[in-house]
BADRENKOL-893624 format. One record per residue: residue number from 1; residue in three letters; chain; z, y, x of N, C-alpha, C, O in turn. Coordinates in pm, whole numbers, plus 32768, in hexadecimal, padded with zeros to 4 digits. Each point is the difference from the previous one (the first is absolute). Last residue first. Layout:
// residues N
+------+------+------+------+------+------+------+------+------+------+------+------+------+------+------+
! kegu ! bapa ! miba !  n.w !  n.v !  n.u ! ca.w ! ca.v ! ca.u !  c.w !  c.v !  c.u !  o.w !  o.v !  o.u !
+------+------+------+------+------+------+------+------+------+------+------+------+------+------+------+
!  NUM !  Ala !    A !    Z !    Y !    X !    Z !    Y !    X !    Z !    Y !    X !    Z !    Y !    X !
...
+------+------+------+------+------+------+------+------+------+------+------+------+------+------+------+
//
This chain:
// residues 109
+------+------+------+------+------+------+------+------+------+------+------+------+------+------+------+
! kegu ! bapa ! miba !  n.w !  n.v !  n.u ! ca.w ! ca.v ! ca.u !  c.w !  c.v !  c.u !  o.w !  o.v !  o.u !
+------+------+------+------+------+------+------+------+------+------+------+------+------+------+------+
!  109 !  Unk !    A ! 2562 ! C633 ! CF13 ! 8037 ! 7FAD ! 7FB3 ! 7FA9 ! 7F52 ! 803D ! 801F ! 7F96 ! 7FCB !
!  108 !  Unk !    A ! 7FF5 ! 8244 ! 8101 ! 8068 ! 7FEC ! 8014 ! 8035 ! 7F77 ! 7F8D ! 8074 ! 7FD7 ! 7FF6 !
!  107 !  Unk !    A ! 7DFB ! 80F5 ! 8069 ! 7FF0 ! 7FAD ! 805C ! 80B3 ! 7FDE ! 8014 ! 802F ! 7FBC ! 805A !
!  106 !  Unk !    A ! 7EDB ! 8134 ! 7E5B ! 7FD3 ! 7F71 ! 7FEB ! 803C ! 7FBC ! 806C ! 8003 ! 7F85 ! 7FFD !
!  105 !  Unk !    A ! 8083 ! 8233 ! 7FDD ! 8019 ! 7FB9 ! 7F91 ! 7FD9 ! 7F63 ! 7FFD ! 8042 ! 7FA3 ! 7FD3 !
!  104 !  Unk !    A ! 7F27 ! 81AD ! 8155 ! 8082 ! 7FC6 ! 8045 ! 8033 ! 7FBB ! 7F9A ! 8048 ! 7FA2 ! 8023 !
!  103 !  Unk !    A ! 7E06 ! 810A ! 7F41 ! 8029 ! 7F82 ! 80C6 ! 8082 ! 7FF5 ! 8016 ! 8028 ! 7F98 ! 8033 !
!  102 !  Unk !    A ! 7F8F ! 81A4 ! 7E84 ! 800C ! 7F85 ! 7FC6 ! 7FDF ! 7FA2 ! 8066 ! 8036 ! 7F91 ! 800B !
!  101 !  Unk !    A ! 7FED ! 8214 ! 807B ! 80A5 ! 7FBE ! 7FC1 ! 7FBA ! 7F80 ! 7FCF ! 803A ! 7F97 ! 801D !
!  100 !  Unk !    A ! 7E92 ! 815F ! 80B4 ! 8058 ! 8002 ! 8060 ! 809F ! 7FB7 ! 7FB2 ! 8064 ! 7FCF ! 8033 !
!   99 !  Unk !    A ! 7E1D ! 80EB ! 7EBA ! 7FCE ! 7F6B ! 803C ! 8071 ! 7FC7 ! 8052 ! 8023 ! 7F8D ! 7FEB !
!   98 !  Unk !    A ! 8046 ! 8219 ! 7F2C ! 7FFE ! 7F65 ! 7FD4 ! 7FC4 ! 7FAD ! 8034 ! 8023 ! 7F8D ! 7FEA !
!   97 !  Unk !    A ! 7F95 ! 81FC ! 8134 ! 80A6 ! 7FF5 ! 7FB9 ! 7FDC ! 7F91 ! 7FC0 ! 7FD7 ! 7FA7 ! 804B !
!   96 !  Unk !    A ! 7EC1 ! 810B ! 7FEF ! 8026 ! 7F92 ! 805D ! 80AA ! 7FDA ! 7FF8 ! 8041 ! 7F97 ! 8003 !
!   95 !  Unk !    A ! 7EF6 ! 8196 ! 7EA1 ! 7FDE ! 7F3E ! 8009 ! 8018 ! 7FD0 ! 80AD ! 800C ! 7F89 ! 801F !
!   94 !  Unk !    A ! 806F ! 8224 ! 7FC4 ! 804E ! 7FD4 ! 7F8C ! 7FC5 ! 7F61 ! 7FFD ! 803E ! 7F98 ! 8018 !
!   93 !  Unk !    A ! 7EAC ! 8169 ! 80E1 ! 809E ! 7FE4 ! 8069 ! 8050 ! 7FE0 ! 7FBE ! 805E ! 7FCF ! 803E !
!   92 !  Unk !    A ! 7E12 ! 80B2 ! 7F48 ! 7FD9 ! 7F86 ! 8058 ! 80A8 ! 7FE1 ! 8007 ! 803A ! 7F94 ! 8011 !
!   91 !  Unk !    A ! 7F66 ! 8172 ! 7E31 ! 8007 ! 7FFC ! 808B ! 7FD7 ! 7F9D ! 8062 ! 7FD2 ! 7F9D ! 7FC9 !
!   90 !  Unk !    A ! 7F45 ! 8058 ! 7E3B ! 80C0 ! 7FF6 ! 8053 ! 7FC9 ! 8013 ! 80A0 ! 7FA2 ! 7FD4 ! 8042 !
!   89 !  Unk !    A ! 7F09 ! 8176 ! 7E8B ! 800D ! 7F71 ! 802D ! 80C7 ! 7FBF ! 8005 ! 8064 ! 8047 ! 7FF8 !
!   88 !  Unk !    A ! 7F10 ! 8161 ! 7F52 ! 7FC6 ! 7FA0 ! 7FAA ! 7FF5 ! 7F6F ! 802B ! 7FFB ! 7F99 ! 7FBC !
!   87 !  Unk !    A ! 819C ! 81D2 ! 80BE ! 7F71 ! 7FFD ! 8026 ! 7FB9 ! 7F88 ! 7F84 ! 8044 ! 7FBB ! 7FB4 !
!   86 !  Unk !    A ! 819F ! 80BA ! 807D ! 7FCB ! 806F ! 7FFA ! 7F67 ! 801B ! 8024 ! 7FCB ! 806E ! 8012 !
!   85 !  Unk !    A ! 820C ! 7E3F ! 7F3C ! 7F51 ! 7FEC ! 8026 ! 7FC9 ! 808F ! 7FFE ! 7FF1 ! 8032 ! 7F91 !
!   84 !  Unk !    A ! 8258 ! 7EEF ! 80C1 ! 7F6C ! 805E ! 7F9C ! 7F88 ! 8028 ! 805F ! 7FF3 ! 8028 ! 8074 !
!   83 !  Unk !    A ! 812C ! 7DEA ! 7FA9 ! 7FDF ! 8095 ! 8042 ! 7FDB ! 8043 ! 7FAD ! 7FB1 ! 7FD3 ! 7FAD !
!   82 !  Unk !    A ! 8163 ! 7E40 ! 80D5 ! 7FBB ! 8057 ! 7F82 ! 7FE6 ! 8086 ! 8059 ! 803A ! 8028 ! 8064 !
!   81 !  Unk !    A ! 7FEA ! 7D92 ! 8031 ! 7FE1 ! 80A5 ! 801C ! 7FF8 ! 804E ! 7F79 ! 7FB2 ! 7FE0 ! 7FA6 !
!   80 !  Unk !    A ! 80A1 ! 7E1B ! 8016 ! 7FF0 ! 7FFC ! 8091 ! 8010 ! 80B5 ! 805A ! 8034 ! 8009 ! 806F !
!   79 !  Unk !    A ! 805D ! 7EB4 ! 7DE0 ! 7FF5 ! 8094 ! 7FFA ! 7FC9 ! 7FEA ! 80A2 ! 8056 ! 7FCC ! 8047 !
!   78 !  Unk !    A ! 7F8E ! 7E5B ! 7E6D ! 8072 ! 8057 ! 8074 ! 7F72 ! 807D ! 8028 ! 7F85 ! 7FF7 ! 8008 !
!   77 !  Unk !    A ! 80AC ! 7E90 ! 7E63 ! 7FC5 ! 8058 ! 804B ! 8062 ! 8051 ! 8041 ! 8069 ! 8035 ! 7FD8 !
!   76 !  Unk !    A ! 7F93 ! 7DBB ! 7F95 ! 8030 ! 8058 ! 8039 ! 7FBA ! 8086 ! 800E ! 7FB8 ! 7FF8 ! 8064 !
!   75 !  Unk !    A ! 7FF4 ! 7E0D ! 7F3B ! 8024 ! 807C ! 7F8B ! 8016 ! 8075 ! 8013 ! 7FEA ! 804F ! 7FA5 !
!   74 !  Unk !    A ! 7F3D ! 7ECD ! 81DE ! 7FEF ! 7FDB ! 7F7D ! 803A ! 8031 ! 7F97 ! 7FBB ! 8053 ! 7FC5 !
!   73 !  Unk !    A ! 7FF6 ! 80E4 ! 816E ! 8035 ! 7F62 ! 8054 ! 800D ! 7FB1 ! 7F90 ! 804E ! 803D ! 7FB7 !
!   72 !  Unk !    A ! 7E6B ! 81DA ! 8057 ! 808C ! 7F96 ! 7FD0 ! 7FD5 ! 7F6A ! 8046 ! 7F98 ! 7FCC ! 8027 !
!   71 !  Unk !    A ! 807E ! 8266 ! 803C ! 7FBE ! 7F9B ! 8000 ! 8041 ! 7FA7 ! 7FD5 ! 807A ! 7FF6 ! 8007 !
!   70 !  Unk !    A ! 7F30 ! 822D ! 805E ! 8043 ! 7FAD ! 7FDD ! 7FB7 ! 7F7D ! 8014 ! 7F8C ! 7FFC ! 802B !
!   69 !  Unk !    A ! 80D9 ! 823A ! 7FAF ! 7FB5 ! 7FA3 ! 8029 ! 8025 ! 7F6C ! 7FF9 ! 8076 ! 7FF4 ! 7FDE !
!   68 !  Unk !    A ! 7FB2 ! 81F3 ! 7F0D ! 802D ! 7F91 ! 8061 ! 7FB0 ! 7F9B ! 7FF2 ! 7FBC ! 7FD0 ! 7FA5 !
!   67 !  Unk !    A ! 801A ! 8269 ! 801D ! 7FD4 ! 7F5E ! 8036 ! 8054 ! 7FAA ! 7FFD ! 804C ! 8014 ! 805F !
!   66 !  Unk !    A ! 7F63 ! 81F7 ! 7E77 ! 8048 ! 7FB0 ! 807D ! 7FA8 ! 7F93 ! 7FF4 ! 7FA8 ! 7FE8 ! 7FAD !
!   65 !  Unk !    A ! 800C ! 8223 ! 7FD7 ! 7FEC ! 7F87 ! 7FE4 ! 8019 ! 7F77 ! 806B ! 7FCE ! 7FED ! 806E !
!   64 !  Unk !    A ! 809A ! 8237 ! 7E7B ! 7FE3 ! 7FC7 ! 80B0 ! 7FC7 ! 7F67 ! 7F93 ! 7FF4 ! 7FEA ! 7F87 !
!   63 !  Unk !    A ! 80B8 ! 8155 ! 7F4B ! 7FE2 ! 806B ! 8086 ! 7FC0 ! 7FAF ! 807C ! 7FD0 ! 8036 ! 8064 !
!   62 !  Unk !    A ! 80D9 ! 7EF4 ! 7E0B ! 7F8C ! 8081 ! 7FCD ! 7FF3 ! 8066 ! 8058 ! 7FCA ! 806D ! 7FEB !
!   61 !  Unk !    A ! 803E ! 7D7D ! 8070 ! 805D ! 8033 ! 7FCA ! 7FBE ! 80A4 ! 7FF0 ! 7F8E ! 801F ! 8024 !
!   60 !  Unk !    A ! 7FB3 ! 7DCC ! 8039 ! 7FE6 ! 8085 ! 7FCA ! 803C ! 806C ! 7FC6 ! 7FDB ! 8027 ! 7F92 !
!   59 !  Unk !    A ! 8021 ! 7DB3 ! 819E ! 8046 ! 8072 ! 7F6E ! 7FDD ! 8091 ! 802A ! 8023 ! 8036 ! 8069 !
!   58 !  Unk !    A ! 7F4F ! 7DC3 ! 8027 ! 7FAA ! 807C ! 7FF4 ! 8074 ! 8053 ! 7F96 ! 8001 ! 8001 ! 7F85 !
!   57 !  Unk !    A ! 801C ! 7E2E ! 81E7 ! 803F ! 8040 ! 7F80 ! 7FBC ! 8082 ! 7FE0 ! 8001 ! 8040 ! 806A !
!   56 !  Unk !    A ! 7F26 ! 7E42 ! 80E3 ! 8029 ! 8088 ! 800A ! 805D ! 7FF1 ! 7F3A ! 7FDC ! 7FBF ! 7F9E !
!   55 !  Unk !    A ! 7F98 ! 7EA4 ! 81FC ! 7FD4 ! 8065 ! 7F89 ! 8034 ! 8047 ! 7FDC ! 8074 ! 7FE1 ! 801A !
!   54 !  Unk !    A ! 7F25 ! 7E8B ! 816A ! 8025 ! 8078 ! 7FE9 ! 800B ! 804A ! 7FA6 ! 7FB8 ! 805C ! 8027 !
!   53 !  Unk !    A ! 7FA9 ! 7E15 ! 80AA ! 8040 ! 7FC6 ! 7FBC ! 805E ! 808C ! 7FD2 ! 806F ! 7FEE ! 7FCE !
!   52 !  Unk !    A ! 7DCD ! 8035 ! 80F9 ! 8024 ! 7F93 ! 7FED ! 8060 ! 7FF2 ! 7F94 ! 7FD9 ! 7FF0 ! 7F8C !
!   51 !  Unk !    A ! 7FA3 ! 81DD ! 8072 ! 7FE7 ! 7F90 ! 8048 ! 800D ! 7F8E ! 800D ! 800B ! 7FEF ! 7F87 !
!   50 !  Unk !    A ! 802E ! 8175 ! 7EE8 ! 8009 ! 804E ! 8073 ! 7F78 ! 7FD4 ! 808D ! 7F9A ! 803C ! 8023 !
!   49 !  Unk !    A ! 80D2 ! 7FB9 ! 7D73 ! 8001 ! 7F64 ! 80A4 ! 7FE1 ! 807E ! 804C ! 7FBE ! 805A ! 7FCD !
!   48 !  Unk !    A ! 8132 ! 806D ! 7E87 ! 7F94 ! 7FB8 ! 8035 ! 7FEC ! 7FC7 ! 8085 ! 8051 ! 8007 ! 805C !
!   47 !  Unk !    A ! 80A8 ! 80C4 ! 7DC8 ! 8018 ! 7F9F ! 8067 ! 7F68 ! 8011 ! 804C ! 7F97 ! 8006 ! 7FC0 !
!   46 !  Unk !    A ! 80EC ! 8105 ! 7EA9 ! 8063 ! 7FE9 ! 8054 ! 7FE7 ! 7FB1 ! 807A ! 804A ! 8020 ! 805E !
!   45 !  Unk !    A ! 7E44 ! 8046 ! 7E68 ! 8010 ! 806A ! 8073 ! 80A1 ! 7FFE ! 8042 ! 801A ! 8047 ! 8060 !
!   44 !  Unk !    A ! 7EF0 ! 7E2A ! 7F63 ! 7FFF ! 8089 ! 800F ! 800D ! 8036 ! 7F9B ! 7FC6 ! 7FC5 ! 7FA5 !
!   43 !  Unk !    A ! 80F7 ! 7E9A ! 807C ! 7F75 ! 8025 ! 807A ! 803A ! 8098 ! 7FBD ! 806E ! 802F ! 7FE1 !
!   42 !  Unk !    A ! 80CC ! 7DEA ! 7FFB ! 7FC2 ! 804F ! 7FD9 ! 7FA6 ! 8048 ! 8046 ! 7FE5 ! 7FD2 ! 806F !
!   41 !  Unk !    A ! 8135 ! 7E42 ! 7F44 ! 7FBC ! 8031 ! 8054 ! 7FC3 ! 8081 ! 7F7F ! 7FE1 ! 7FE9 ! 7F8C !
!   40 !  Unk !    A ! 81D5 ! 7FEF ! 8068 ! 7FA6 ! 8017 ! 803F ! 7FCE ! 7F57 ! 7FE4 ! 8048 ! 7FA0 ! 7FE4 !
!   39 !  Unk !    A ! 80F3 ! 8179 ! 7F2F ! 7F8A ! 8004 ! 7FFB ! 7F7A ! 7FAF ! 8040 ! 7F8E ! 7FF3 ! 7FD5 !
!   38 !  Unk !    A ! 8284 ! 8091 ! 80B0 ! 7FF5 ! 7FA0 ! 7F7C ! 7F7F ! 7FD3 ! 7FB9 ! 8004 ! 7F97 ! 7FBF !
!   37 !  Unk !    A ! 8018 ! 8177 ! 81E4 ! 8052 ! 7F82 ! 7FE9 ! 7FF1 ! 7FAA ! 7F94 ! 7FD6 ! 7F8D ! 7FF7 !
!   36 !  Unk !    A ! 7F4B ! 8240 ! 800C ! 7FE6 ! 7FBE ! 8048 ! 803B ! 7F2A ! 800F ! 7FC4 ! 7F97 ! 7FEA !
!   35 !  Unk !    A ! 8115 ! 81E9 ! 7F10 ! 7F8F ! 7FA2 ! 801B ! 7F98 ! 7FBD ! 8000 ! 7FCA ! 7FB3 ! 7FB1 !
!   34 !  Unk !    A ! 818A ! 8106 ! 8140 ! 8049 ! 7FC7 ! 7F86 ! 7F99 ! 7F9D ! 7FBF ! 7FF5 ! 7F86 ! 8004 !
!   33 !  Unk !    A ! 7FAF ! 8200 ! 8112 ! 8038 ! 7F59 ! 806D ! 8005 ! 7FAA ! 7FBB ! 7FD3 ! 7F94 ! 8024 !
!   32 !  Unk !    A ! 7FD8 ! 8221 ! 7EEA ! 7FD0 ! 7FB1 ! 8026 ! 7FFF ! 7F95 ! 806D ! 7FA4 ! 7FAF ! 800A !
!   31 !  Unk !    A ! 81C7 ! 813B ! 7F7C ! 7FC0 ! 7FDC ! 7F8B ! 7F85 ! 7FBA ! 8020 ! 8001 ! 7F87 ! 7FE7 !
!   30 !  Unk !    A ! 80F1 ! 8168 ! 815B ! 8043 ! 7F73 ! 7FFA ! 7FC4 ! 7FB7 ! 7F6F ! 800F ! 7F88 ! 7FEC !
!   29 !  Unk !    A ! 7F3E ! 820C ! 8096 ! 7FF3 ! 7FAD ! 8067 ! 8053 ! 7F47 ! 7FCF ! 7FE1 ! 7F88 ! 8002 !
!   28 !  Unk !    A ! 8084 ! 81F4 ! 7EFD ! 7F71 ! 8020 ! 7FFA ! 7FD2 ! 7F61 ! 804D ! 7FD9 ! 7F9C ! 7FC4 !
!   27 !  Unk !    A ! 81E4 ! 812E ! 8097 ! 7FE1 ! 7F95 ! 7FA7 ! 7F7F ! 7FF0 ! 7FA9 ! 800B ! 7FB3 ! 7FA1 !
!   26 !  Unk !    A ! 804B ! 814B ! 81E4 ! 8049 ! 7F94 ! 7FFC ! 7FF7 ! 7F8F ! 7FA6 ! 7FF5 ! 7F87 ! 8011 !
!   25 !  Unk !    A ! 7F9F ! 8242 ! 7FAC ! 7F6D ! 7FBE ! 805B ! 805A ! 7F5A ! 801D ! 7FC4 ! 7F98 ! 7FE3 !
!   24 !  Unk !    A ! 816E ! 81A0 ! 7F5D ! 7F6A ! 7FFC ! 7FAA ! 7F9D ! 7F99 ! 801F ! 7FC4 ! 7FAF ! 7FBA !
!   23 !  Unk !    A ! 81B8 ! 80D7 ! 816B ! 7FEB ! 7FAB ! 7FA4 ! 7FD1 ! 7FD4 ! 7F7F ! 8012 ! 7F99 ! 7FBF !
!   22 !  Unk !    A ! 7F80 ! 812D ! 823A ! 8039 ! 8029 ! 7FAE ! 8015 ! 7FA6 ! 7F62 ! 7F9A ! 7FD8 ! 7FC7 !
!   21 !  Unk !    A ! 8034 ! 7F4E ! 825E ! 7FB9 ! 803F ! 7F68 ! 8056 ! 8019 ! 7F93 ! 8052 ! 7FB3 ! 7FCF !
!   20 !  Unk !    A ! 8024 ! 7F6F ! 81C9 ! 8008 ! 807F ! 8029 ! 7FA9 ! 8017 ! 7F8E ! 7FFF ! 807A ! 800C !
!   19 !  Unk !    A ! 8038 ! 7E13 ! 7FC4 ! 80B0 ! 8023 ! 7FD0 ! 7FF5 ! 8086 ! 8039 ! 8059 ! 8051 ! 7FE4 !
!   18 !  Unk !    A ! 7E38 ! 7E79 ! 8099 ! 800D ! 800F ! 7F69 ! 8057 ! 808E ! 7FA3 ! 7FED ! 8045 ! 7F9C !
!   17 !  Unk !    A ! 7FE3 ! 7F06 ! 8268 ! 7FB6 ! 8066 ! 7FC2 ! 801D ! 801E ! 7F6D ! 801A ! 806F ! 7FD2 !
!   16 !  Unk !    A ! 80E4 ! 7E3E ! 80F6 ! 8011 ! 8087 ! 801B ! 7FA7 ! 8086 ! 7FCC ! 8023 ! 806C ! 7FD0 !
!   15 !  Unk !    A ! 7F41 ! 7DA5 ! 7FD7 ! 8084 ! 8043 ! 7FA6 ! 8056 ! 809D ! 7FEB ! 8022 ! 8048 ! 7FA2 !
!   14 !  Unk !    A ! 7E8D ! 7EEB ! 81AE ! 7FBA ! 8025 ! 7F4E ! 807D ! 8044 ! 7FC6 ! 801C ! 8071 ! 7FD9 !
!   13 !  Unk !    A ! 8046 ! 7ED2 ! 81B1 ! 7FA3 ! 8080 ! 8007 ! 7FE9 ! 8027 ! 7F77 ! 8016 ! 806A ! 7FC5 !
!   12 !  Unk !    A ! 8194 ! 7E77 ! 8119 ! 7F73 ! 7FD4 ! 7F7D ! 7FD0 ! 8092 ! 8007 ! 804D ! 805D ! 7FE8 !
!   11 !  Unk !    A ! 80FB ! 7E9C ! 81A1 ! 7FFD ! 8097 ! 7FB8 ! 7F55 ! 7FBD ! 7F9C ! 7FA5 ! 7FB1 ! 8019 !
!   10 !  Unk !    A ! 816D ! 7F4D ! 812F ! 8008 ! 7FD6 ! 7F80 ! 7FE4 ! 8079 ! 7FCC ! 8049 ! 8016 ! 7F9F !
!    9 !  Unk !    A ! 7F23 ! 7F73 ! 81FC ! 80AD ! 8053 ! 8025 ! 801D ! 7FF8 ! 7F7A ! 8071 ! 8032 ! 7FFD !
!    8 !  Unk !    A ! 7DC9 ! 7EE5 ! 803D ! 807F ! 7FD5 ! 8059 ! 8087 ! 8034 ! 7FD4 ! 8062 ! 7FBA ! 7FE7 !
!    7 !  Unk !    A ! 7E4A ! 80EC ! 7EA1 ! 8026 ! 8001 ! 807B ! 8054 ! 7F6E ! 803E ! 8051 ! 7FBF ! 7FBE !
!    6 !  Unk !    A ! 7EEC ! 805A ! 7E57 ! 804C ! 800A ! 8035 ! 800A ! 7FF2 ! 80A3 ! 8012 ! 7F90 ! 8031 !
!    5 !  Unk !    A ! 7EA7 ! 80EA ! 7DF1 ! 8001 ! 7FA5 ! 806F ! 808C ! 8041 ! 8029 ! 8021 ! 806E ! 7FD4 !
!    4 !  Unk !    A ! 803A ! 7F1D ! 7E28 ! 7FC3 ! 8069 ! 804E ! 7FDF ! 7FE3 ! 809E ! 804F ! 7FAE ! 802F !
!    3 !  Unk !    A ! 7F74 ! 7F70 ! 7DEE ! 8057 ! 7FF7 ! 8056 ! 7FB3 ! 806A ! 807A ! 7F8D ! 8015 ! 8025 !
!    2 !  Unk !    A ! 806C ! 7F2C ! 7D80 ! 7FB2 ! 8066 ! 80AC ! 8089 ! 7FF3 ! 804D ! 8074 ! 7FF6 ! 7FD6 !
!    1 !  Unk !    A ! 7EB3 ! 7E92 ! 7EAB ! 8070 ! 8041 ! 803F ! 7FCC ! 8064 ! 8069 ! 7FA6 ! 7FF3 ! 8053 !
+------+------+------+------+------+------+------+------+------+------+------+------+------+------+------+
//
């Protein structure tokens, strides 16, 4: 099952982000989440381990190339950050973004 992370104020980032993508890329994205989900455990070149408990969605759309980030709670993969990737490394500040949710994730269960 994917489940998206969810704010205190109940707003879902991923989701928002998602829905600001043209819908080509929308569902490009939502194809591989898909699966991802239904697939998993998978590696590369869709999936790969990030950090600890961290791992990236890899979709390759024909102008850009997105992230989501992510992690799973036992069945569960929940969307933690999506971004388009404009460098070869992930940002510091996009993975600190998911580290920063899935602490509040672990610490809210």
């Amino acid at each position: 099952m994917v489940r998206f992370y969810r704010e205190a104020s109940g707003s879902e980032p991923v989701r928002e982000w998602l829905k600001s993508l043209p819908h080509d890329e929308k569902r490009e994205v939502g194809t591989d989440i898909k699966t991802v989900q239904f697939g998993w455990p998978l590696g590369m070149p869709l999936v790969r381990h990030v950090e600890g408990r961290v791992w990236e969605v890899r979709s390759r759309l024909p102008t850009r190339i997105v992230r989501i980030l992510f992690t799973l709670e036992e069945s569960e993969m929940i969307l933690l950050h999506g971004f388009i990737k404009k460098d070869r490394t992930t940002p510091k500040a996009d993975l600190d973004l998911a580290r920063r949710r899935l602490r509040n994730l672990r610490s809210a269960s």
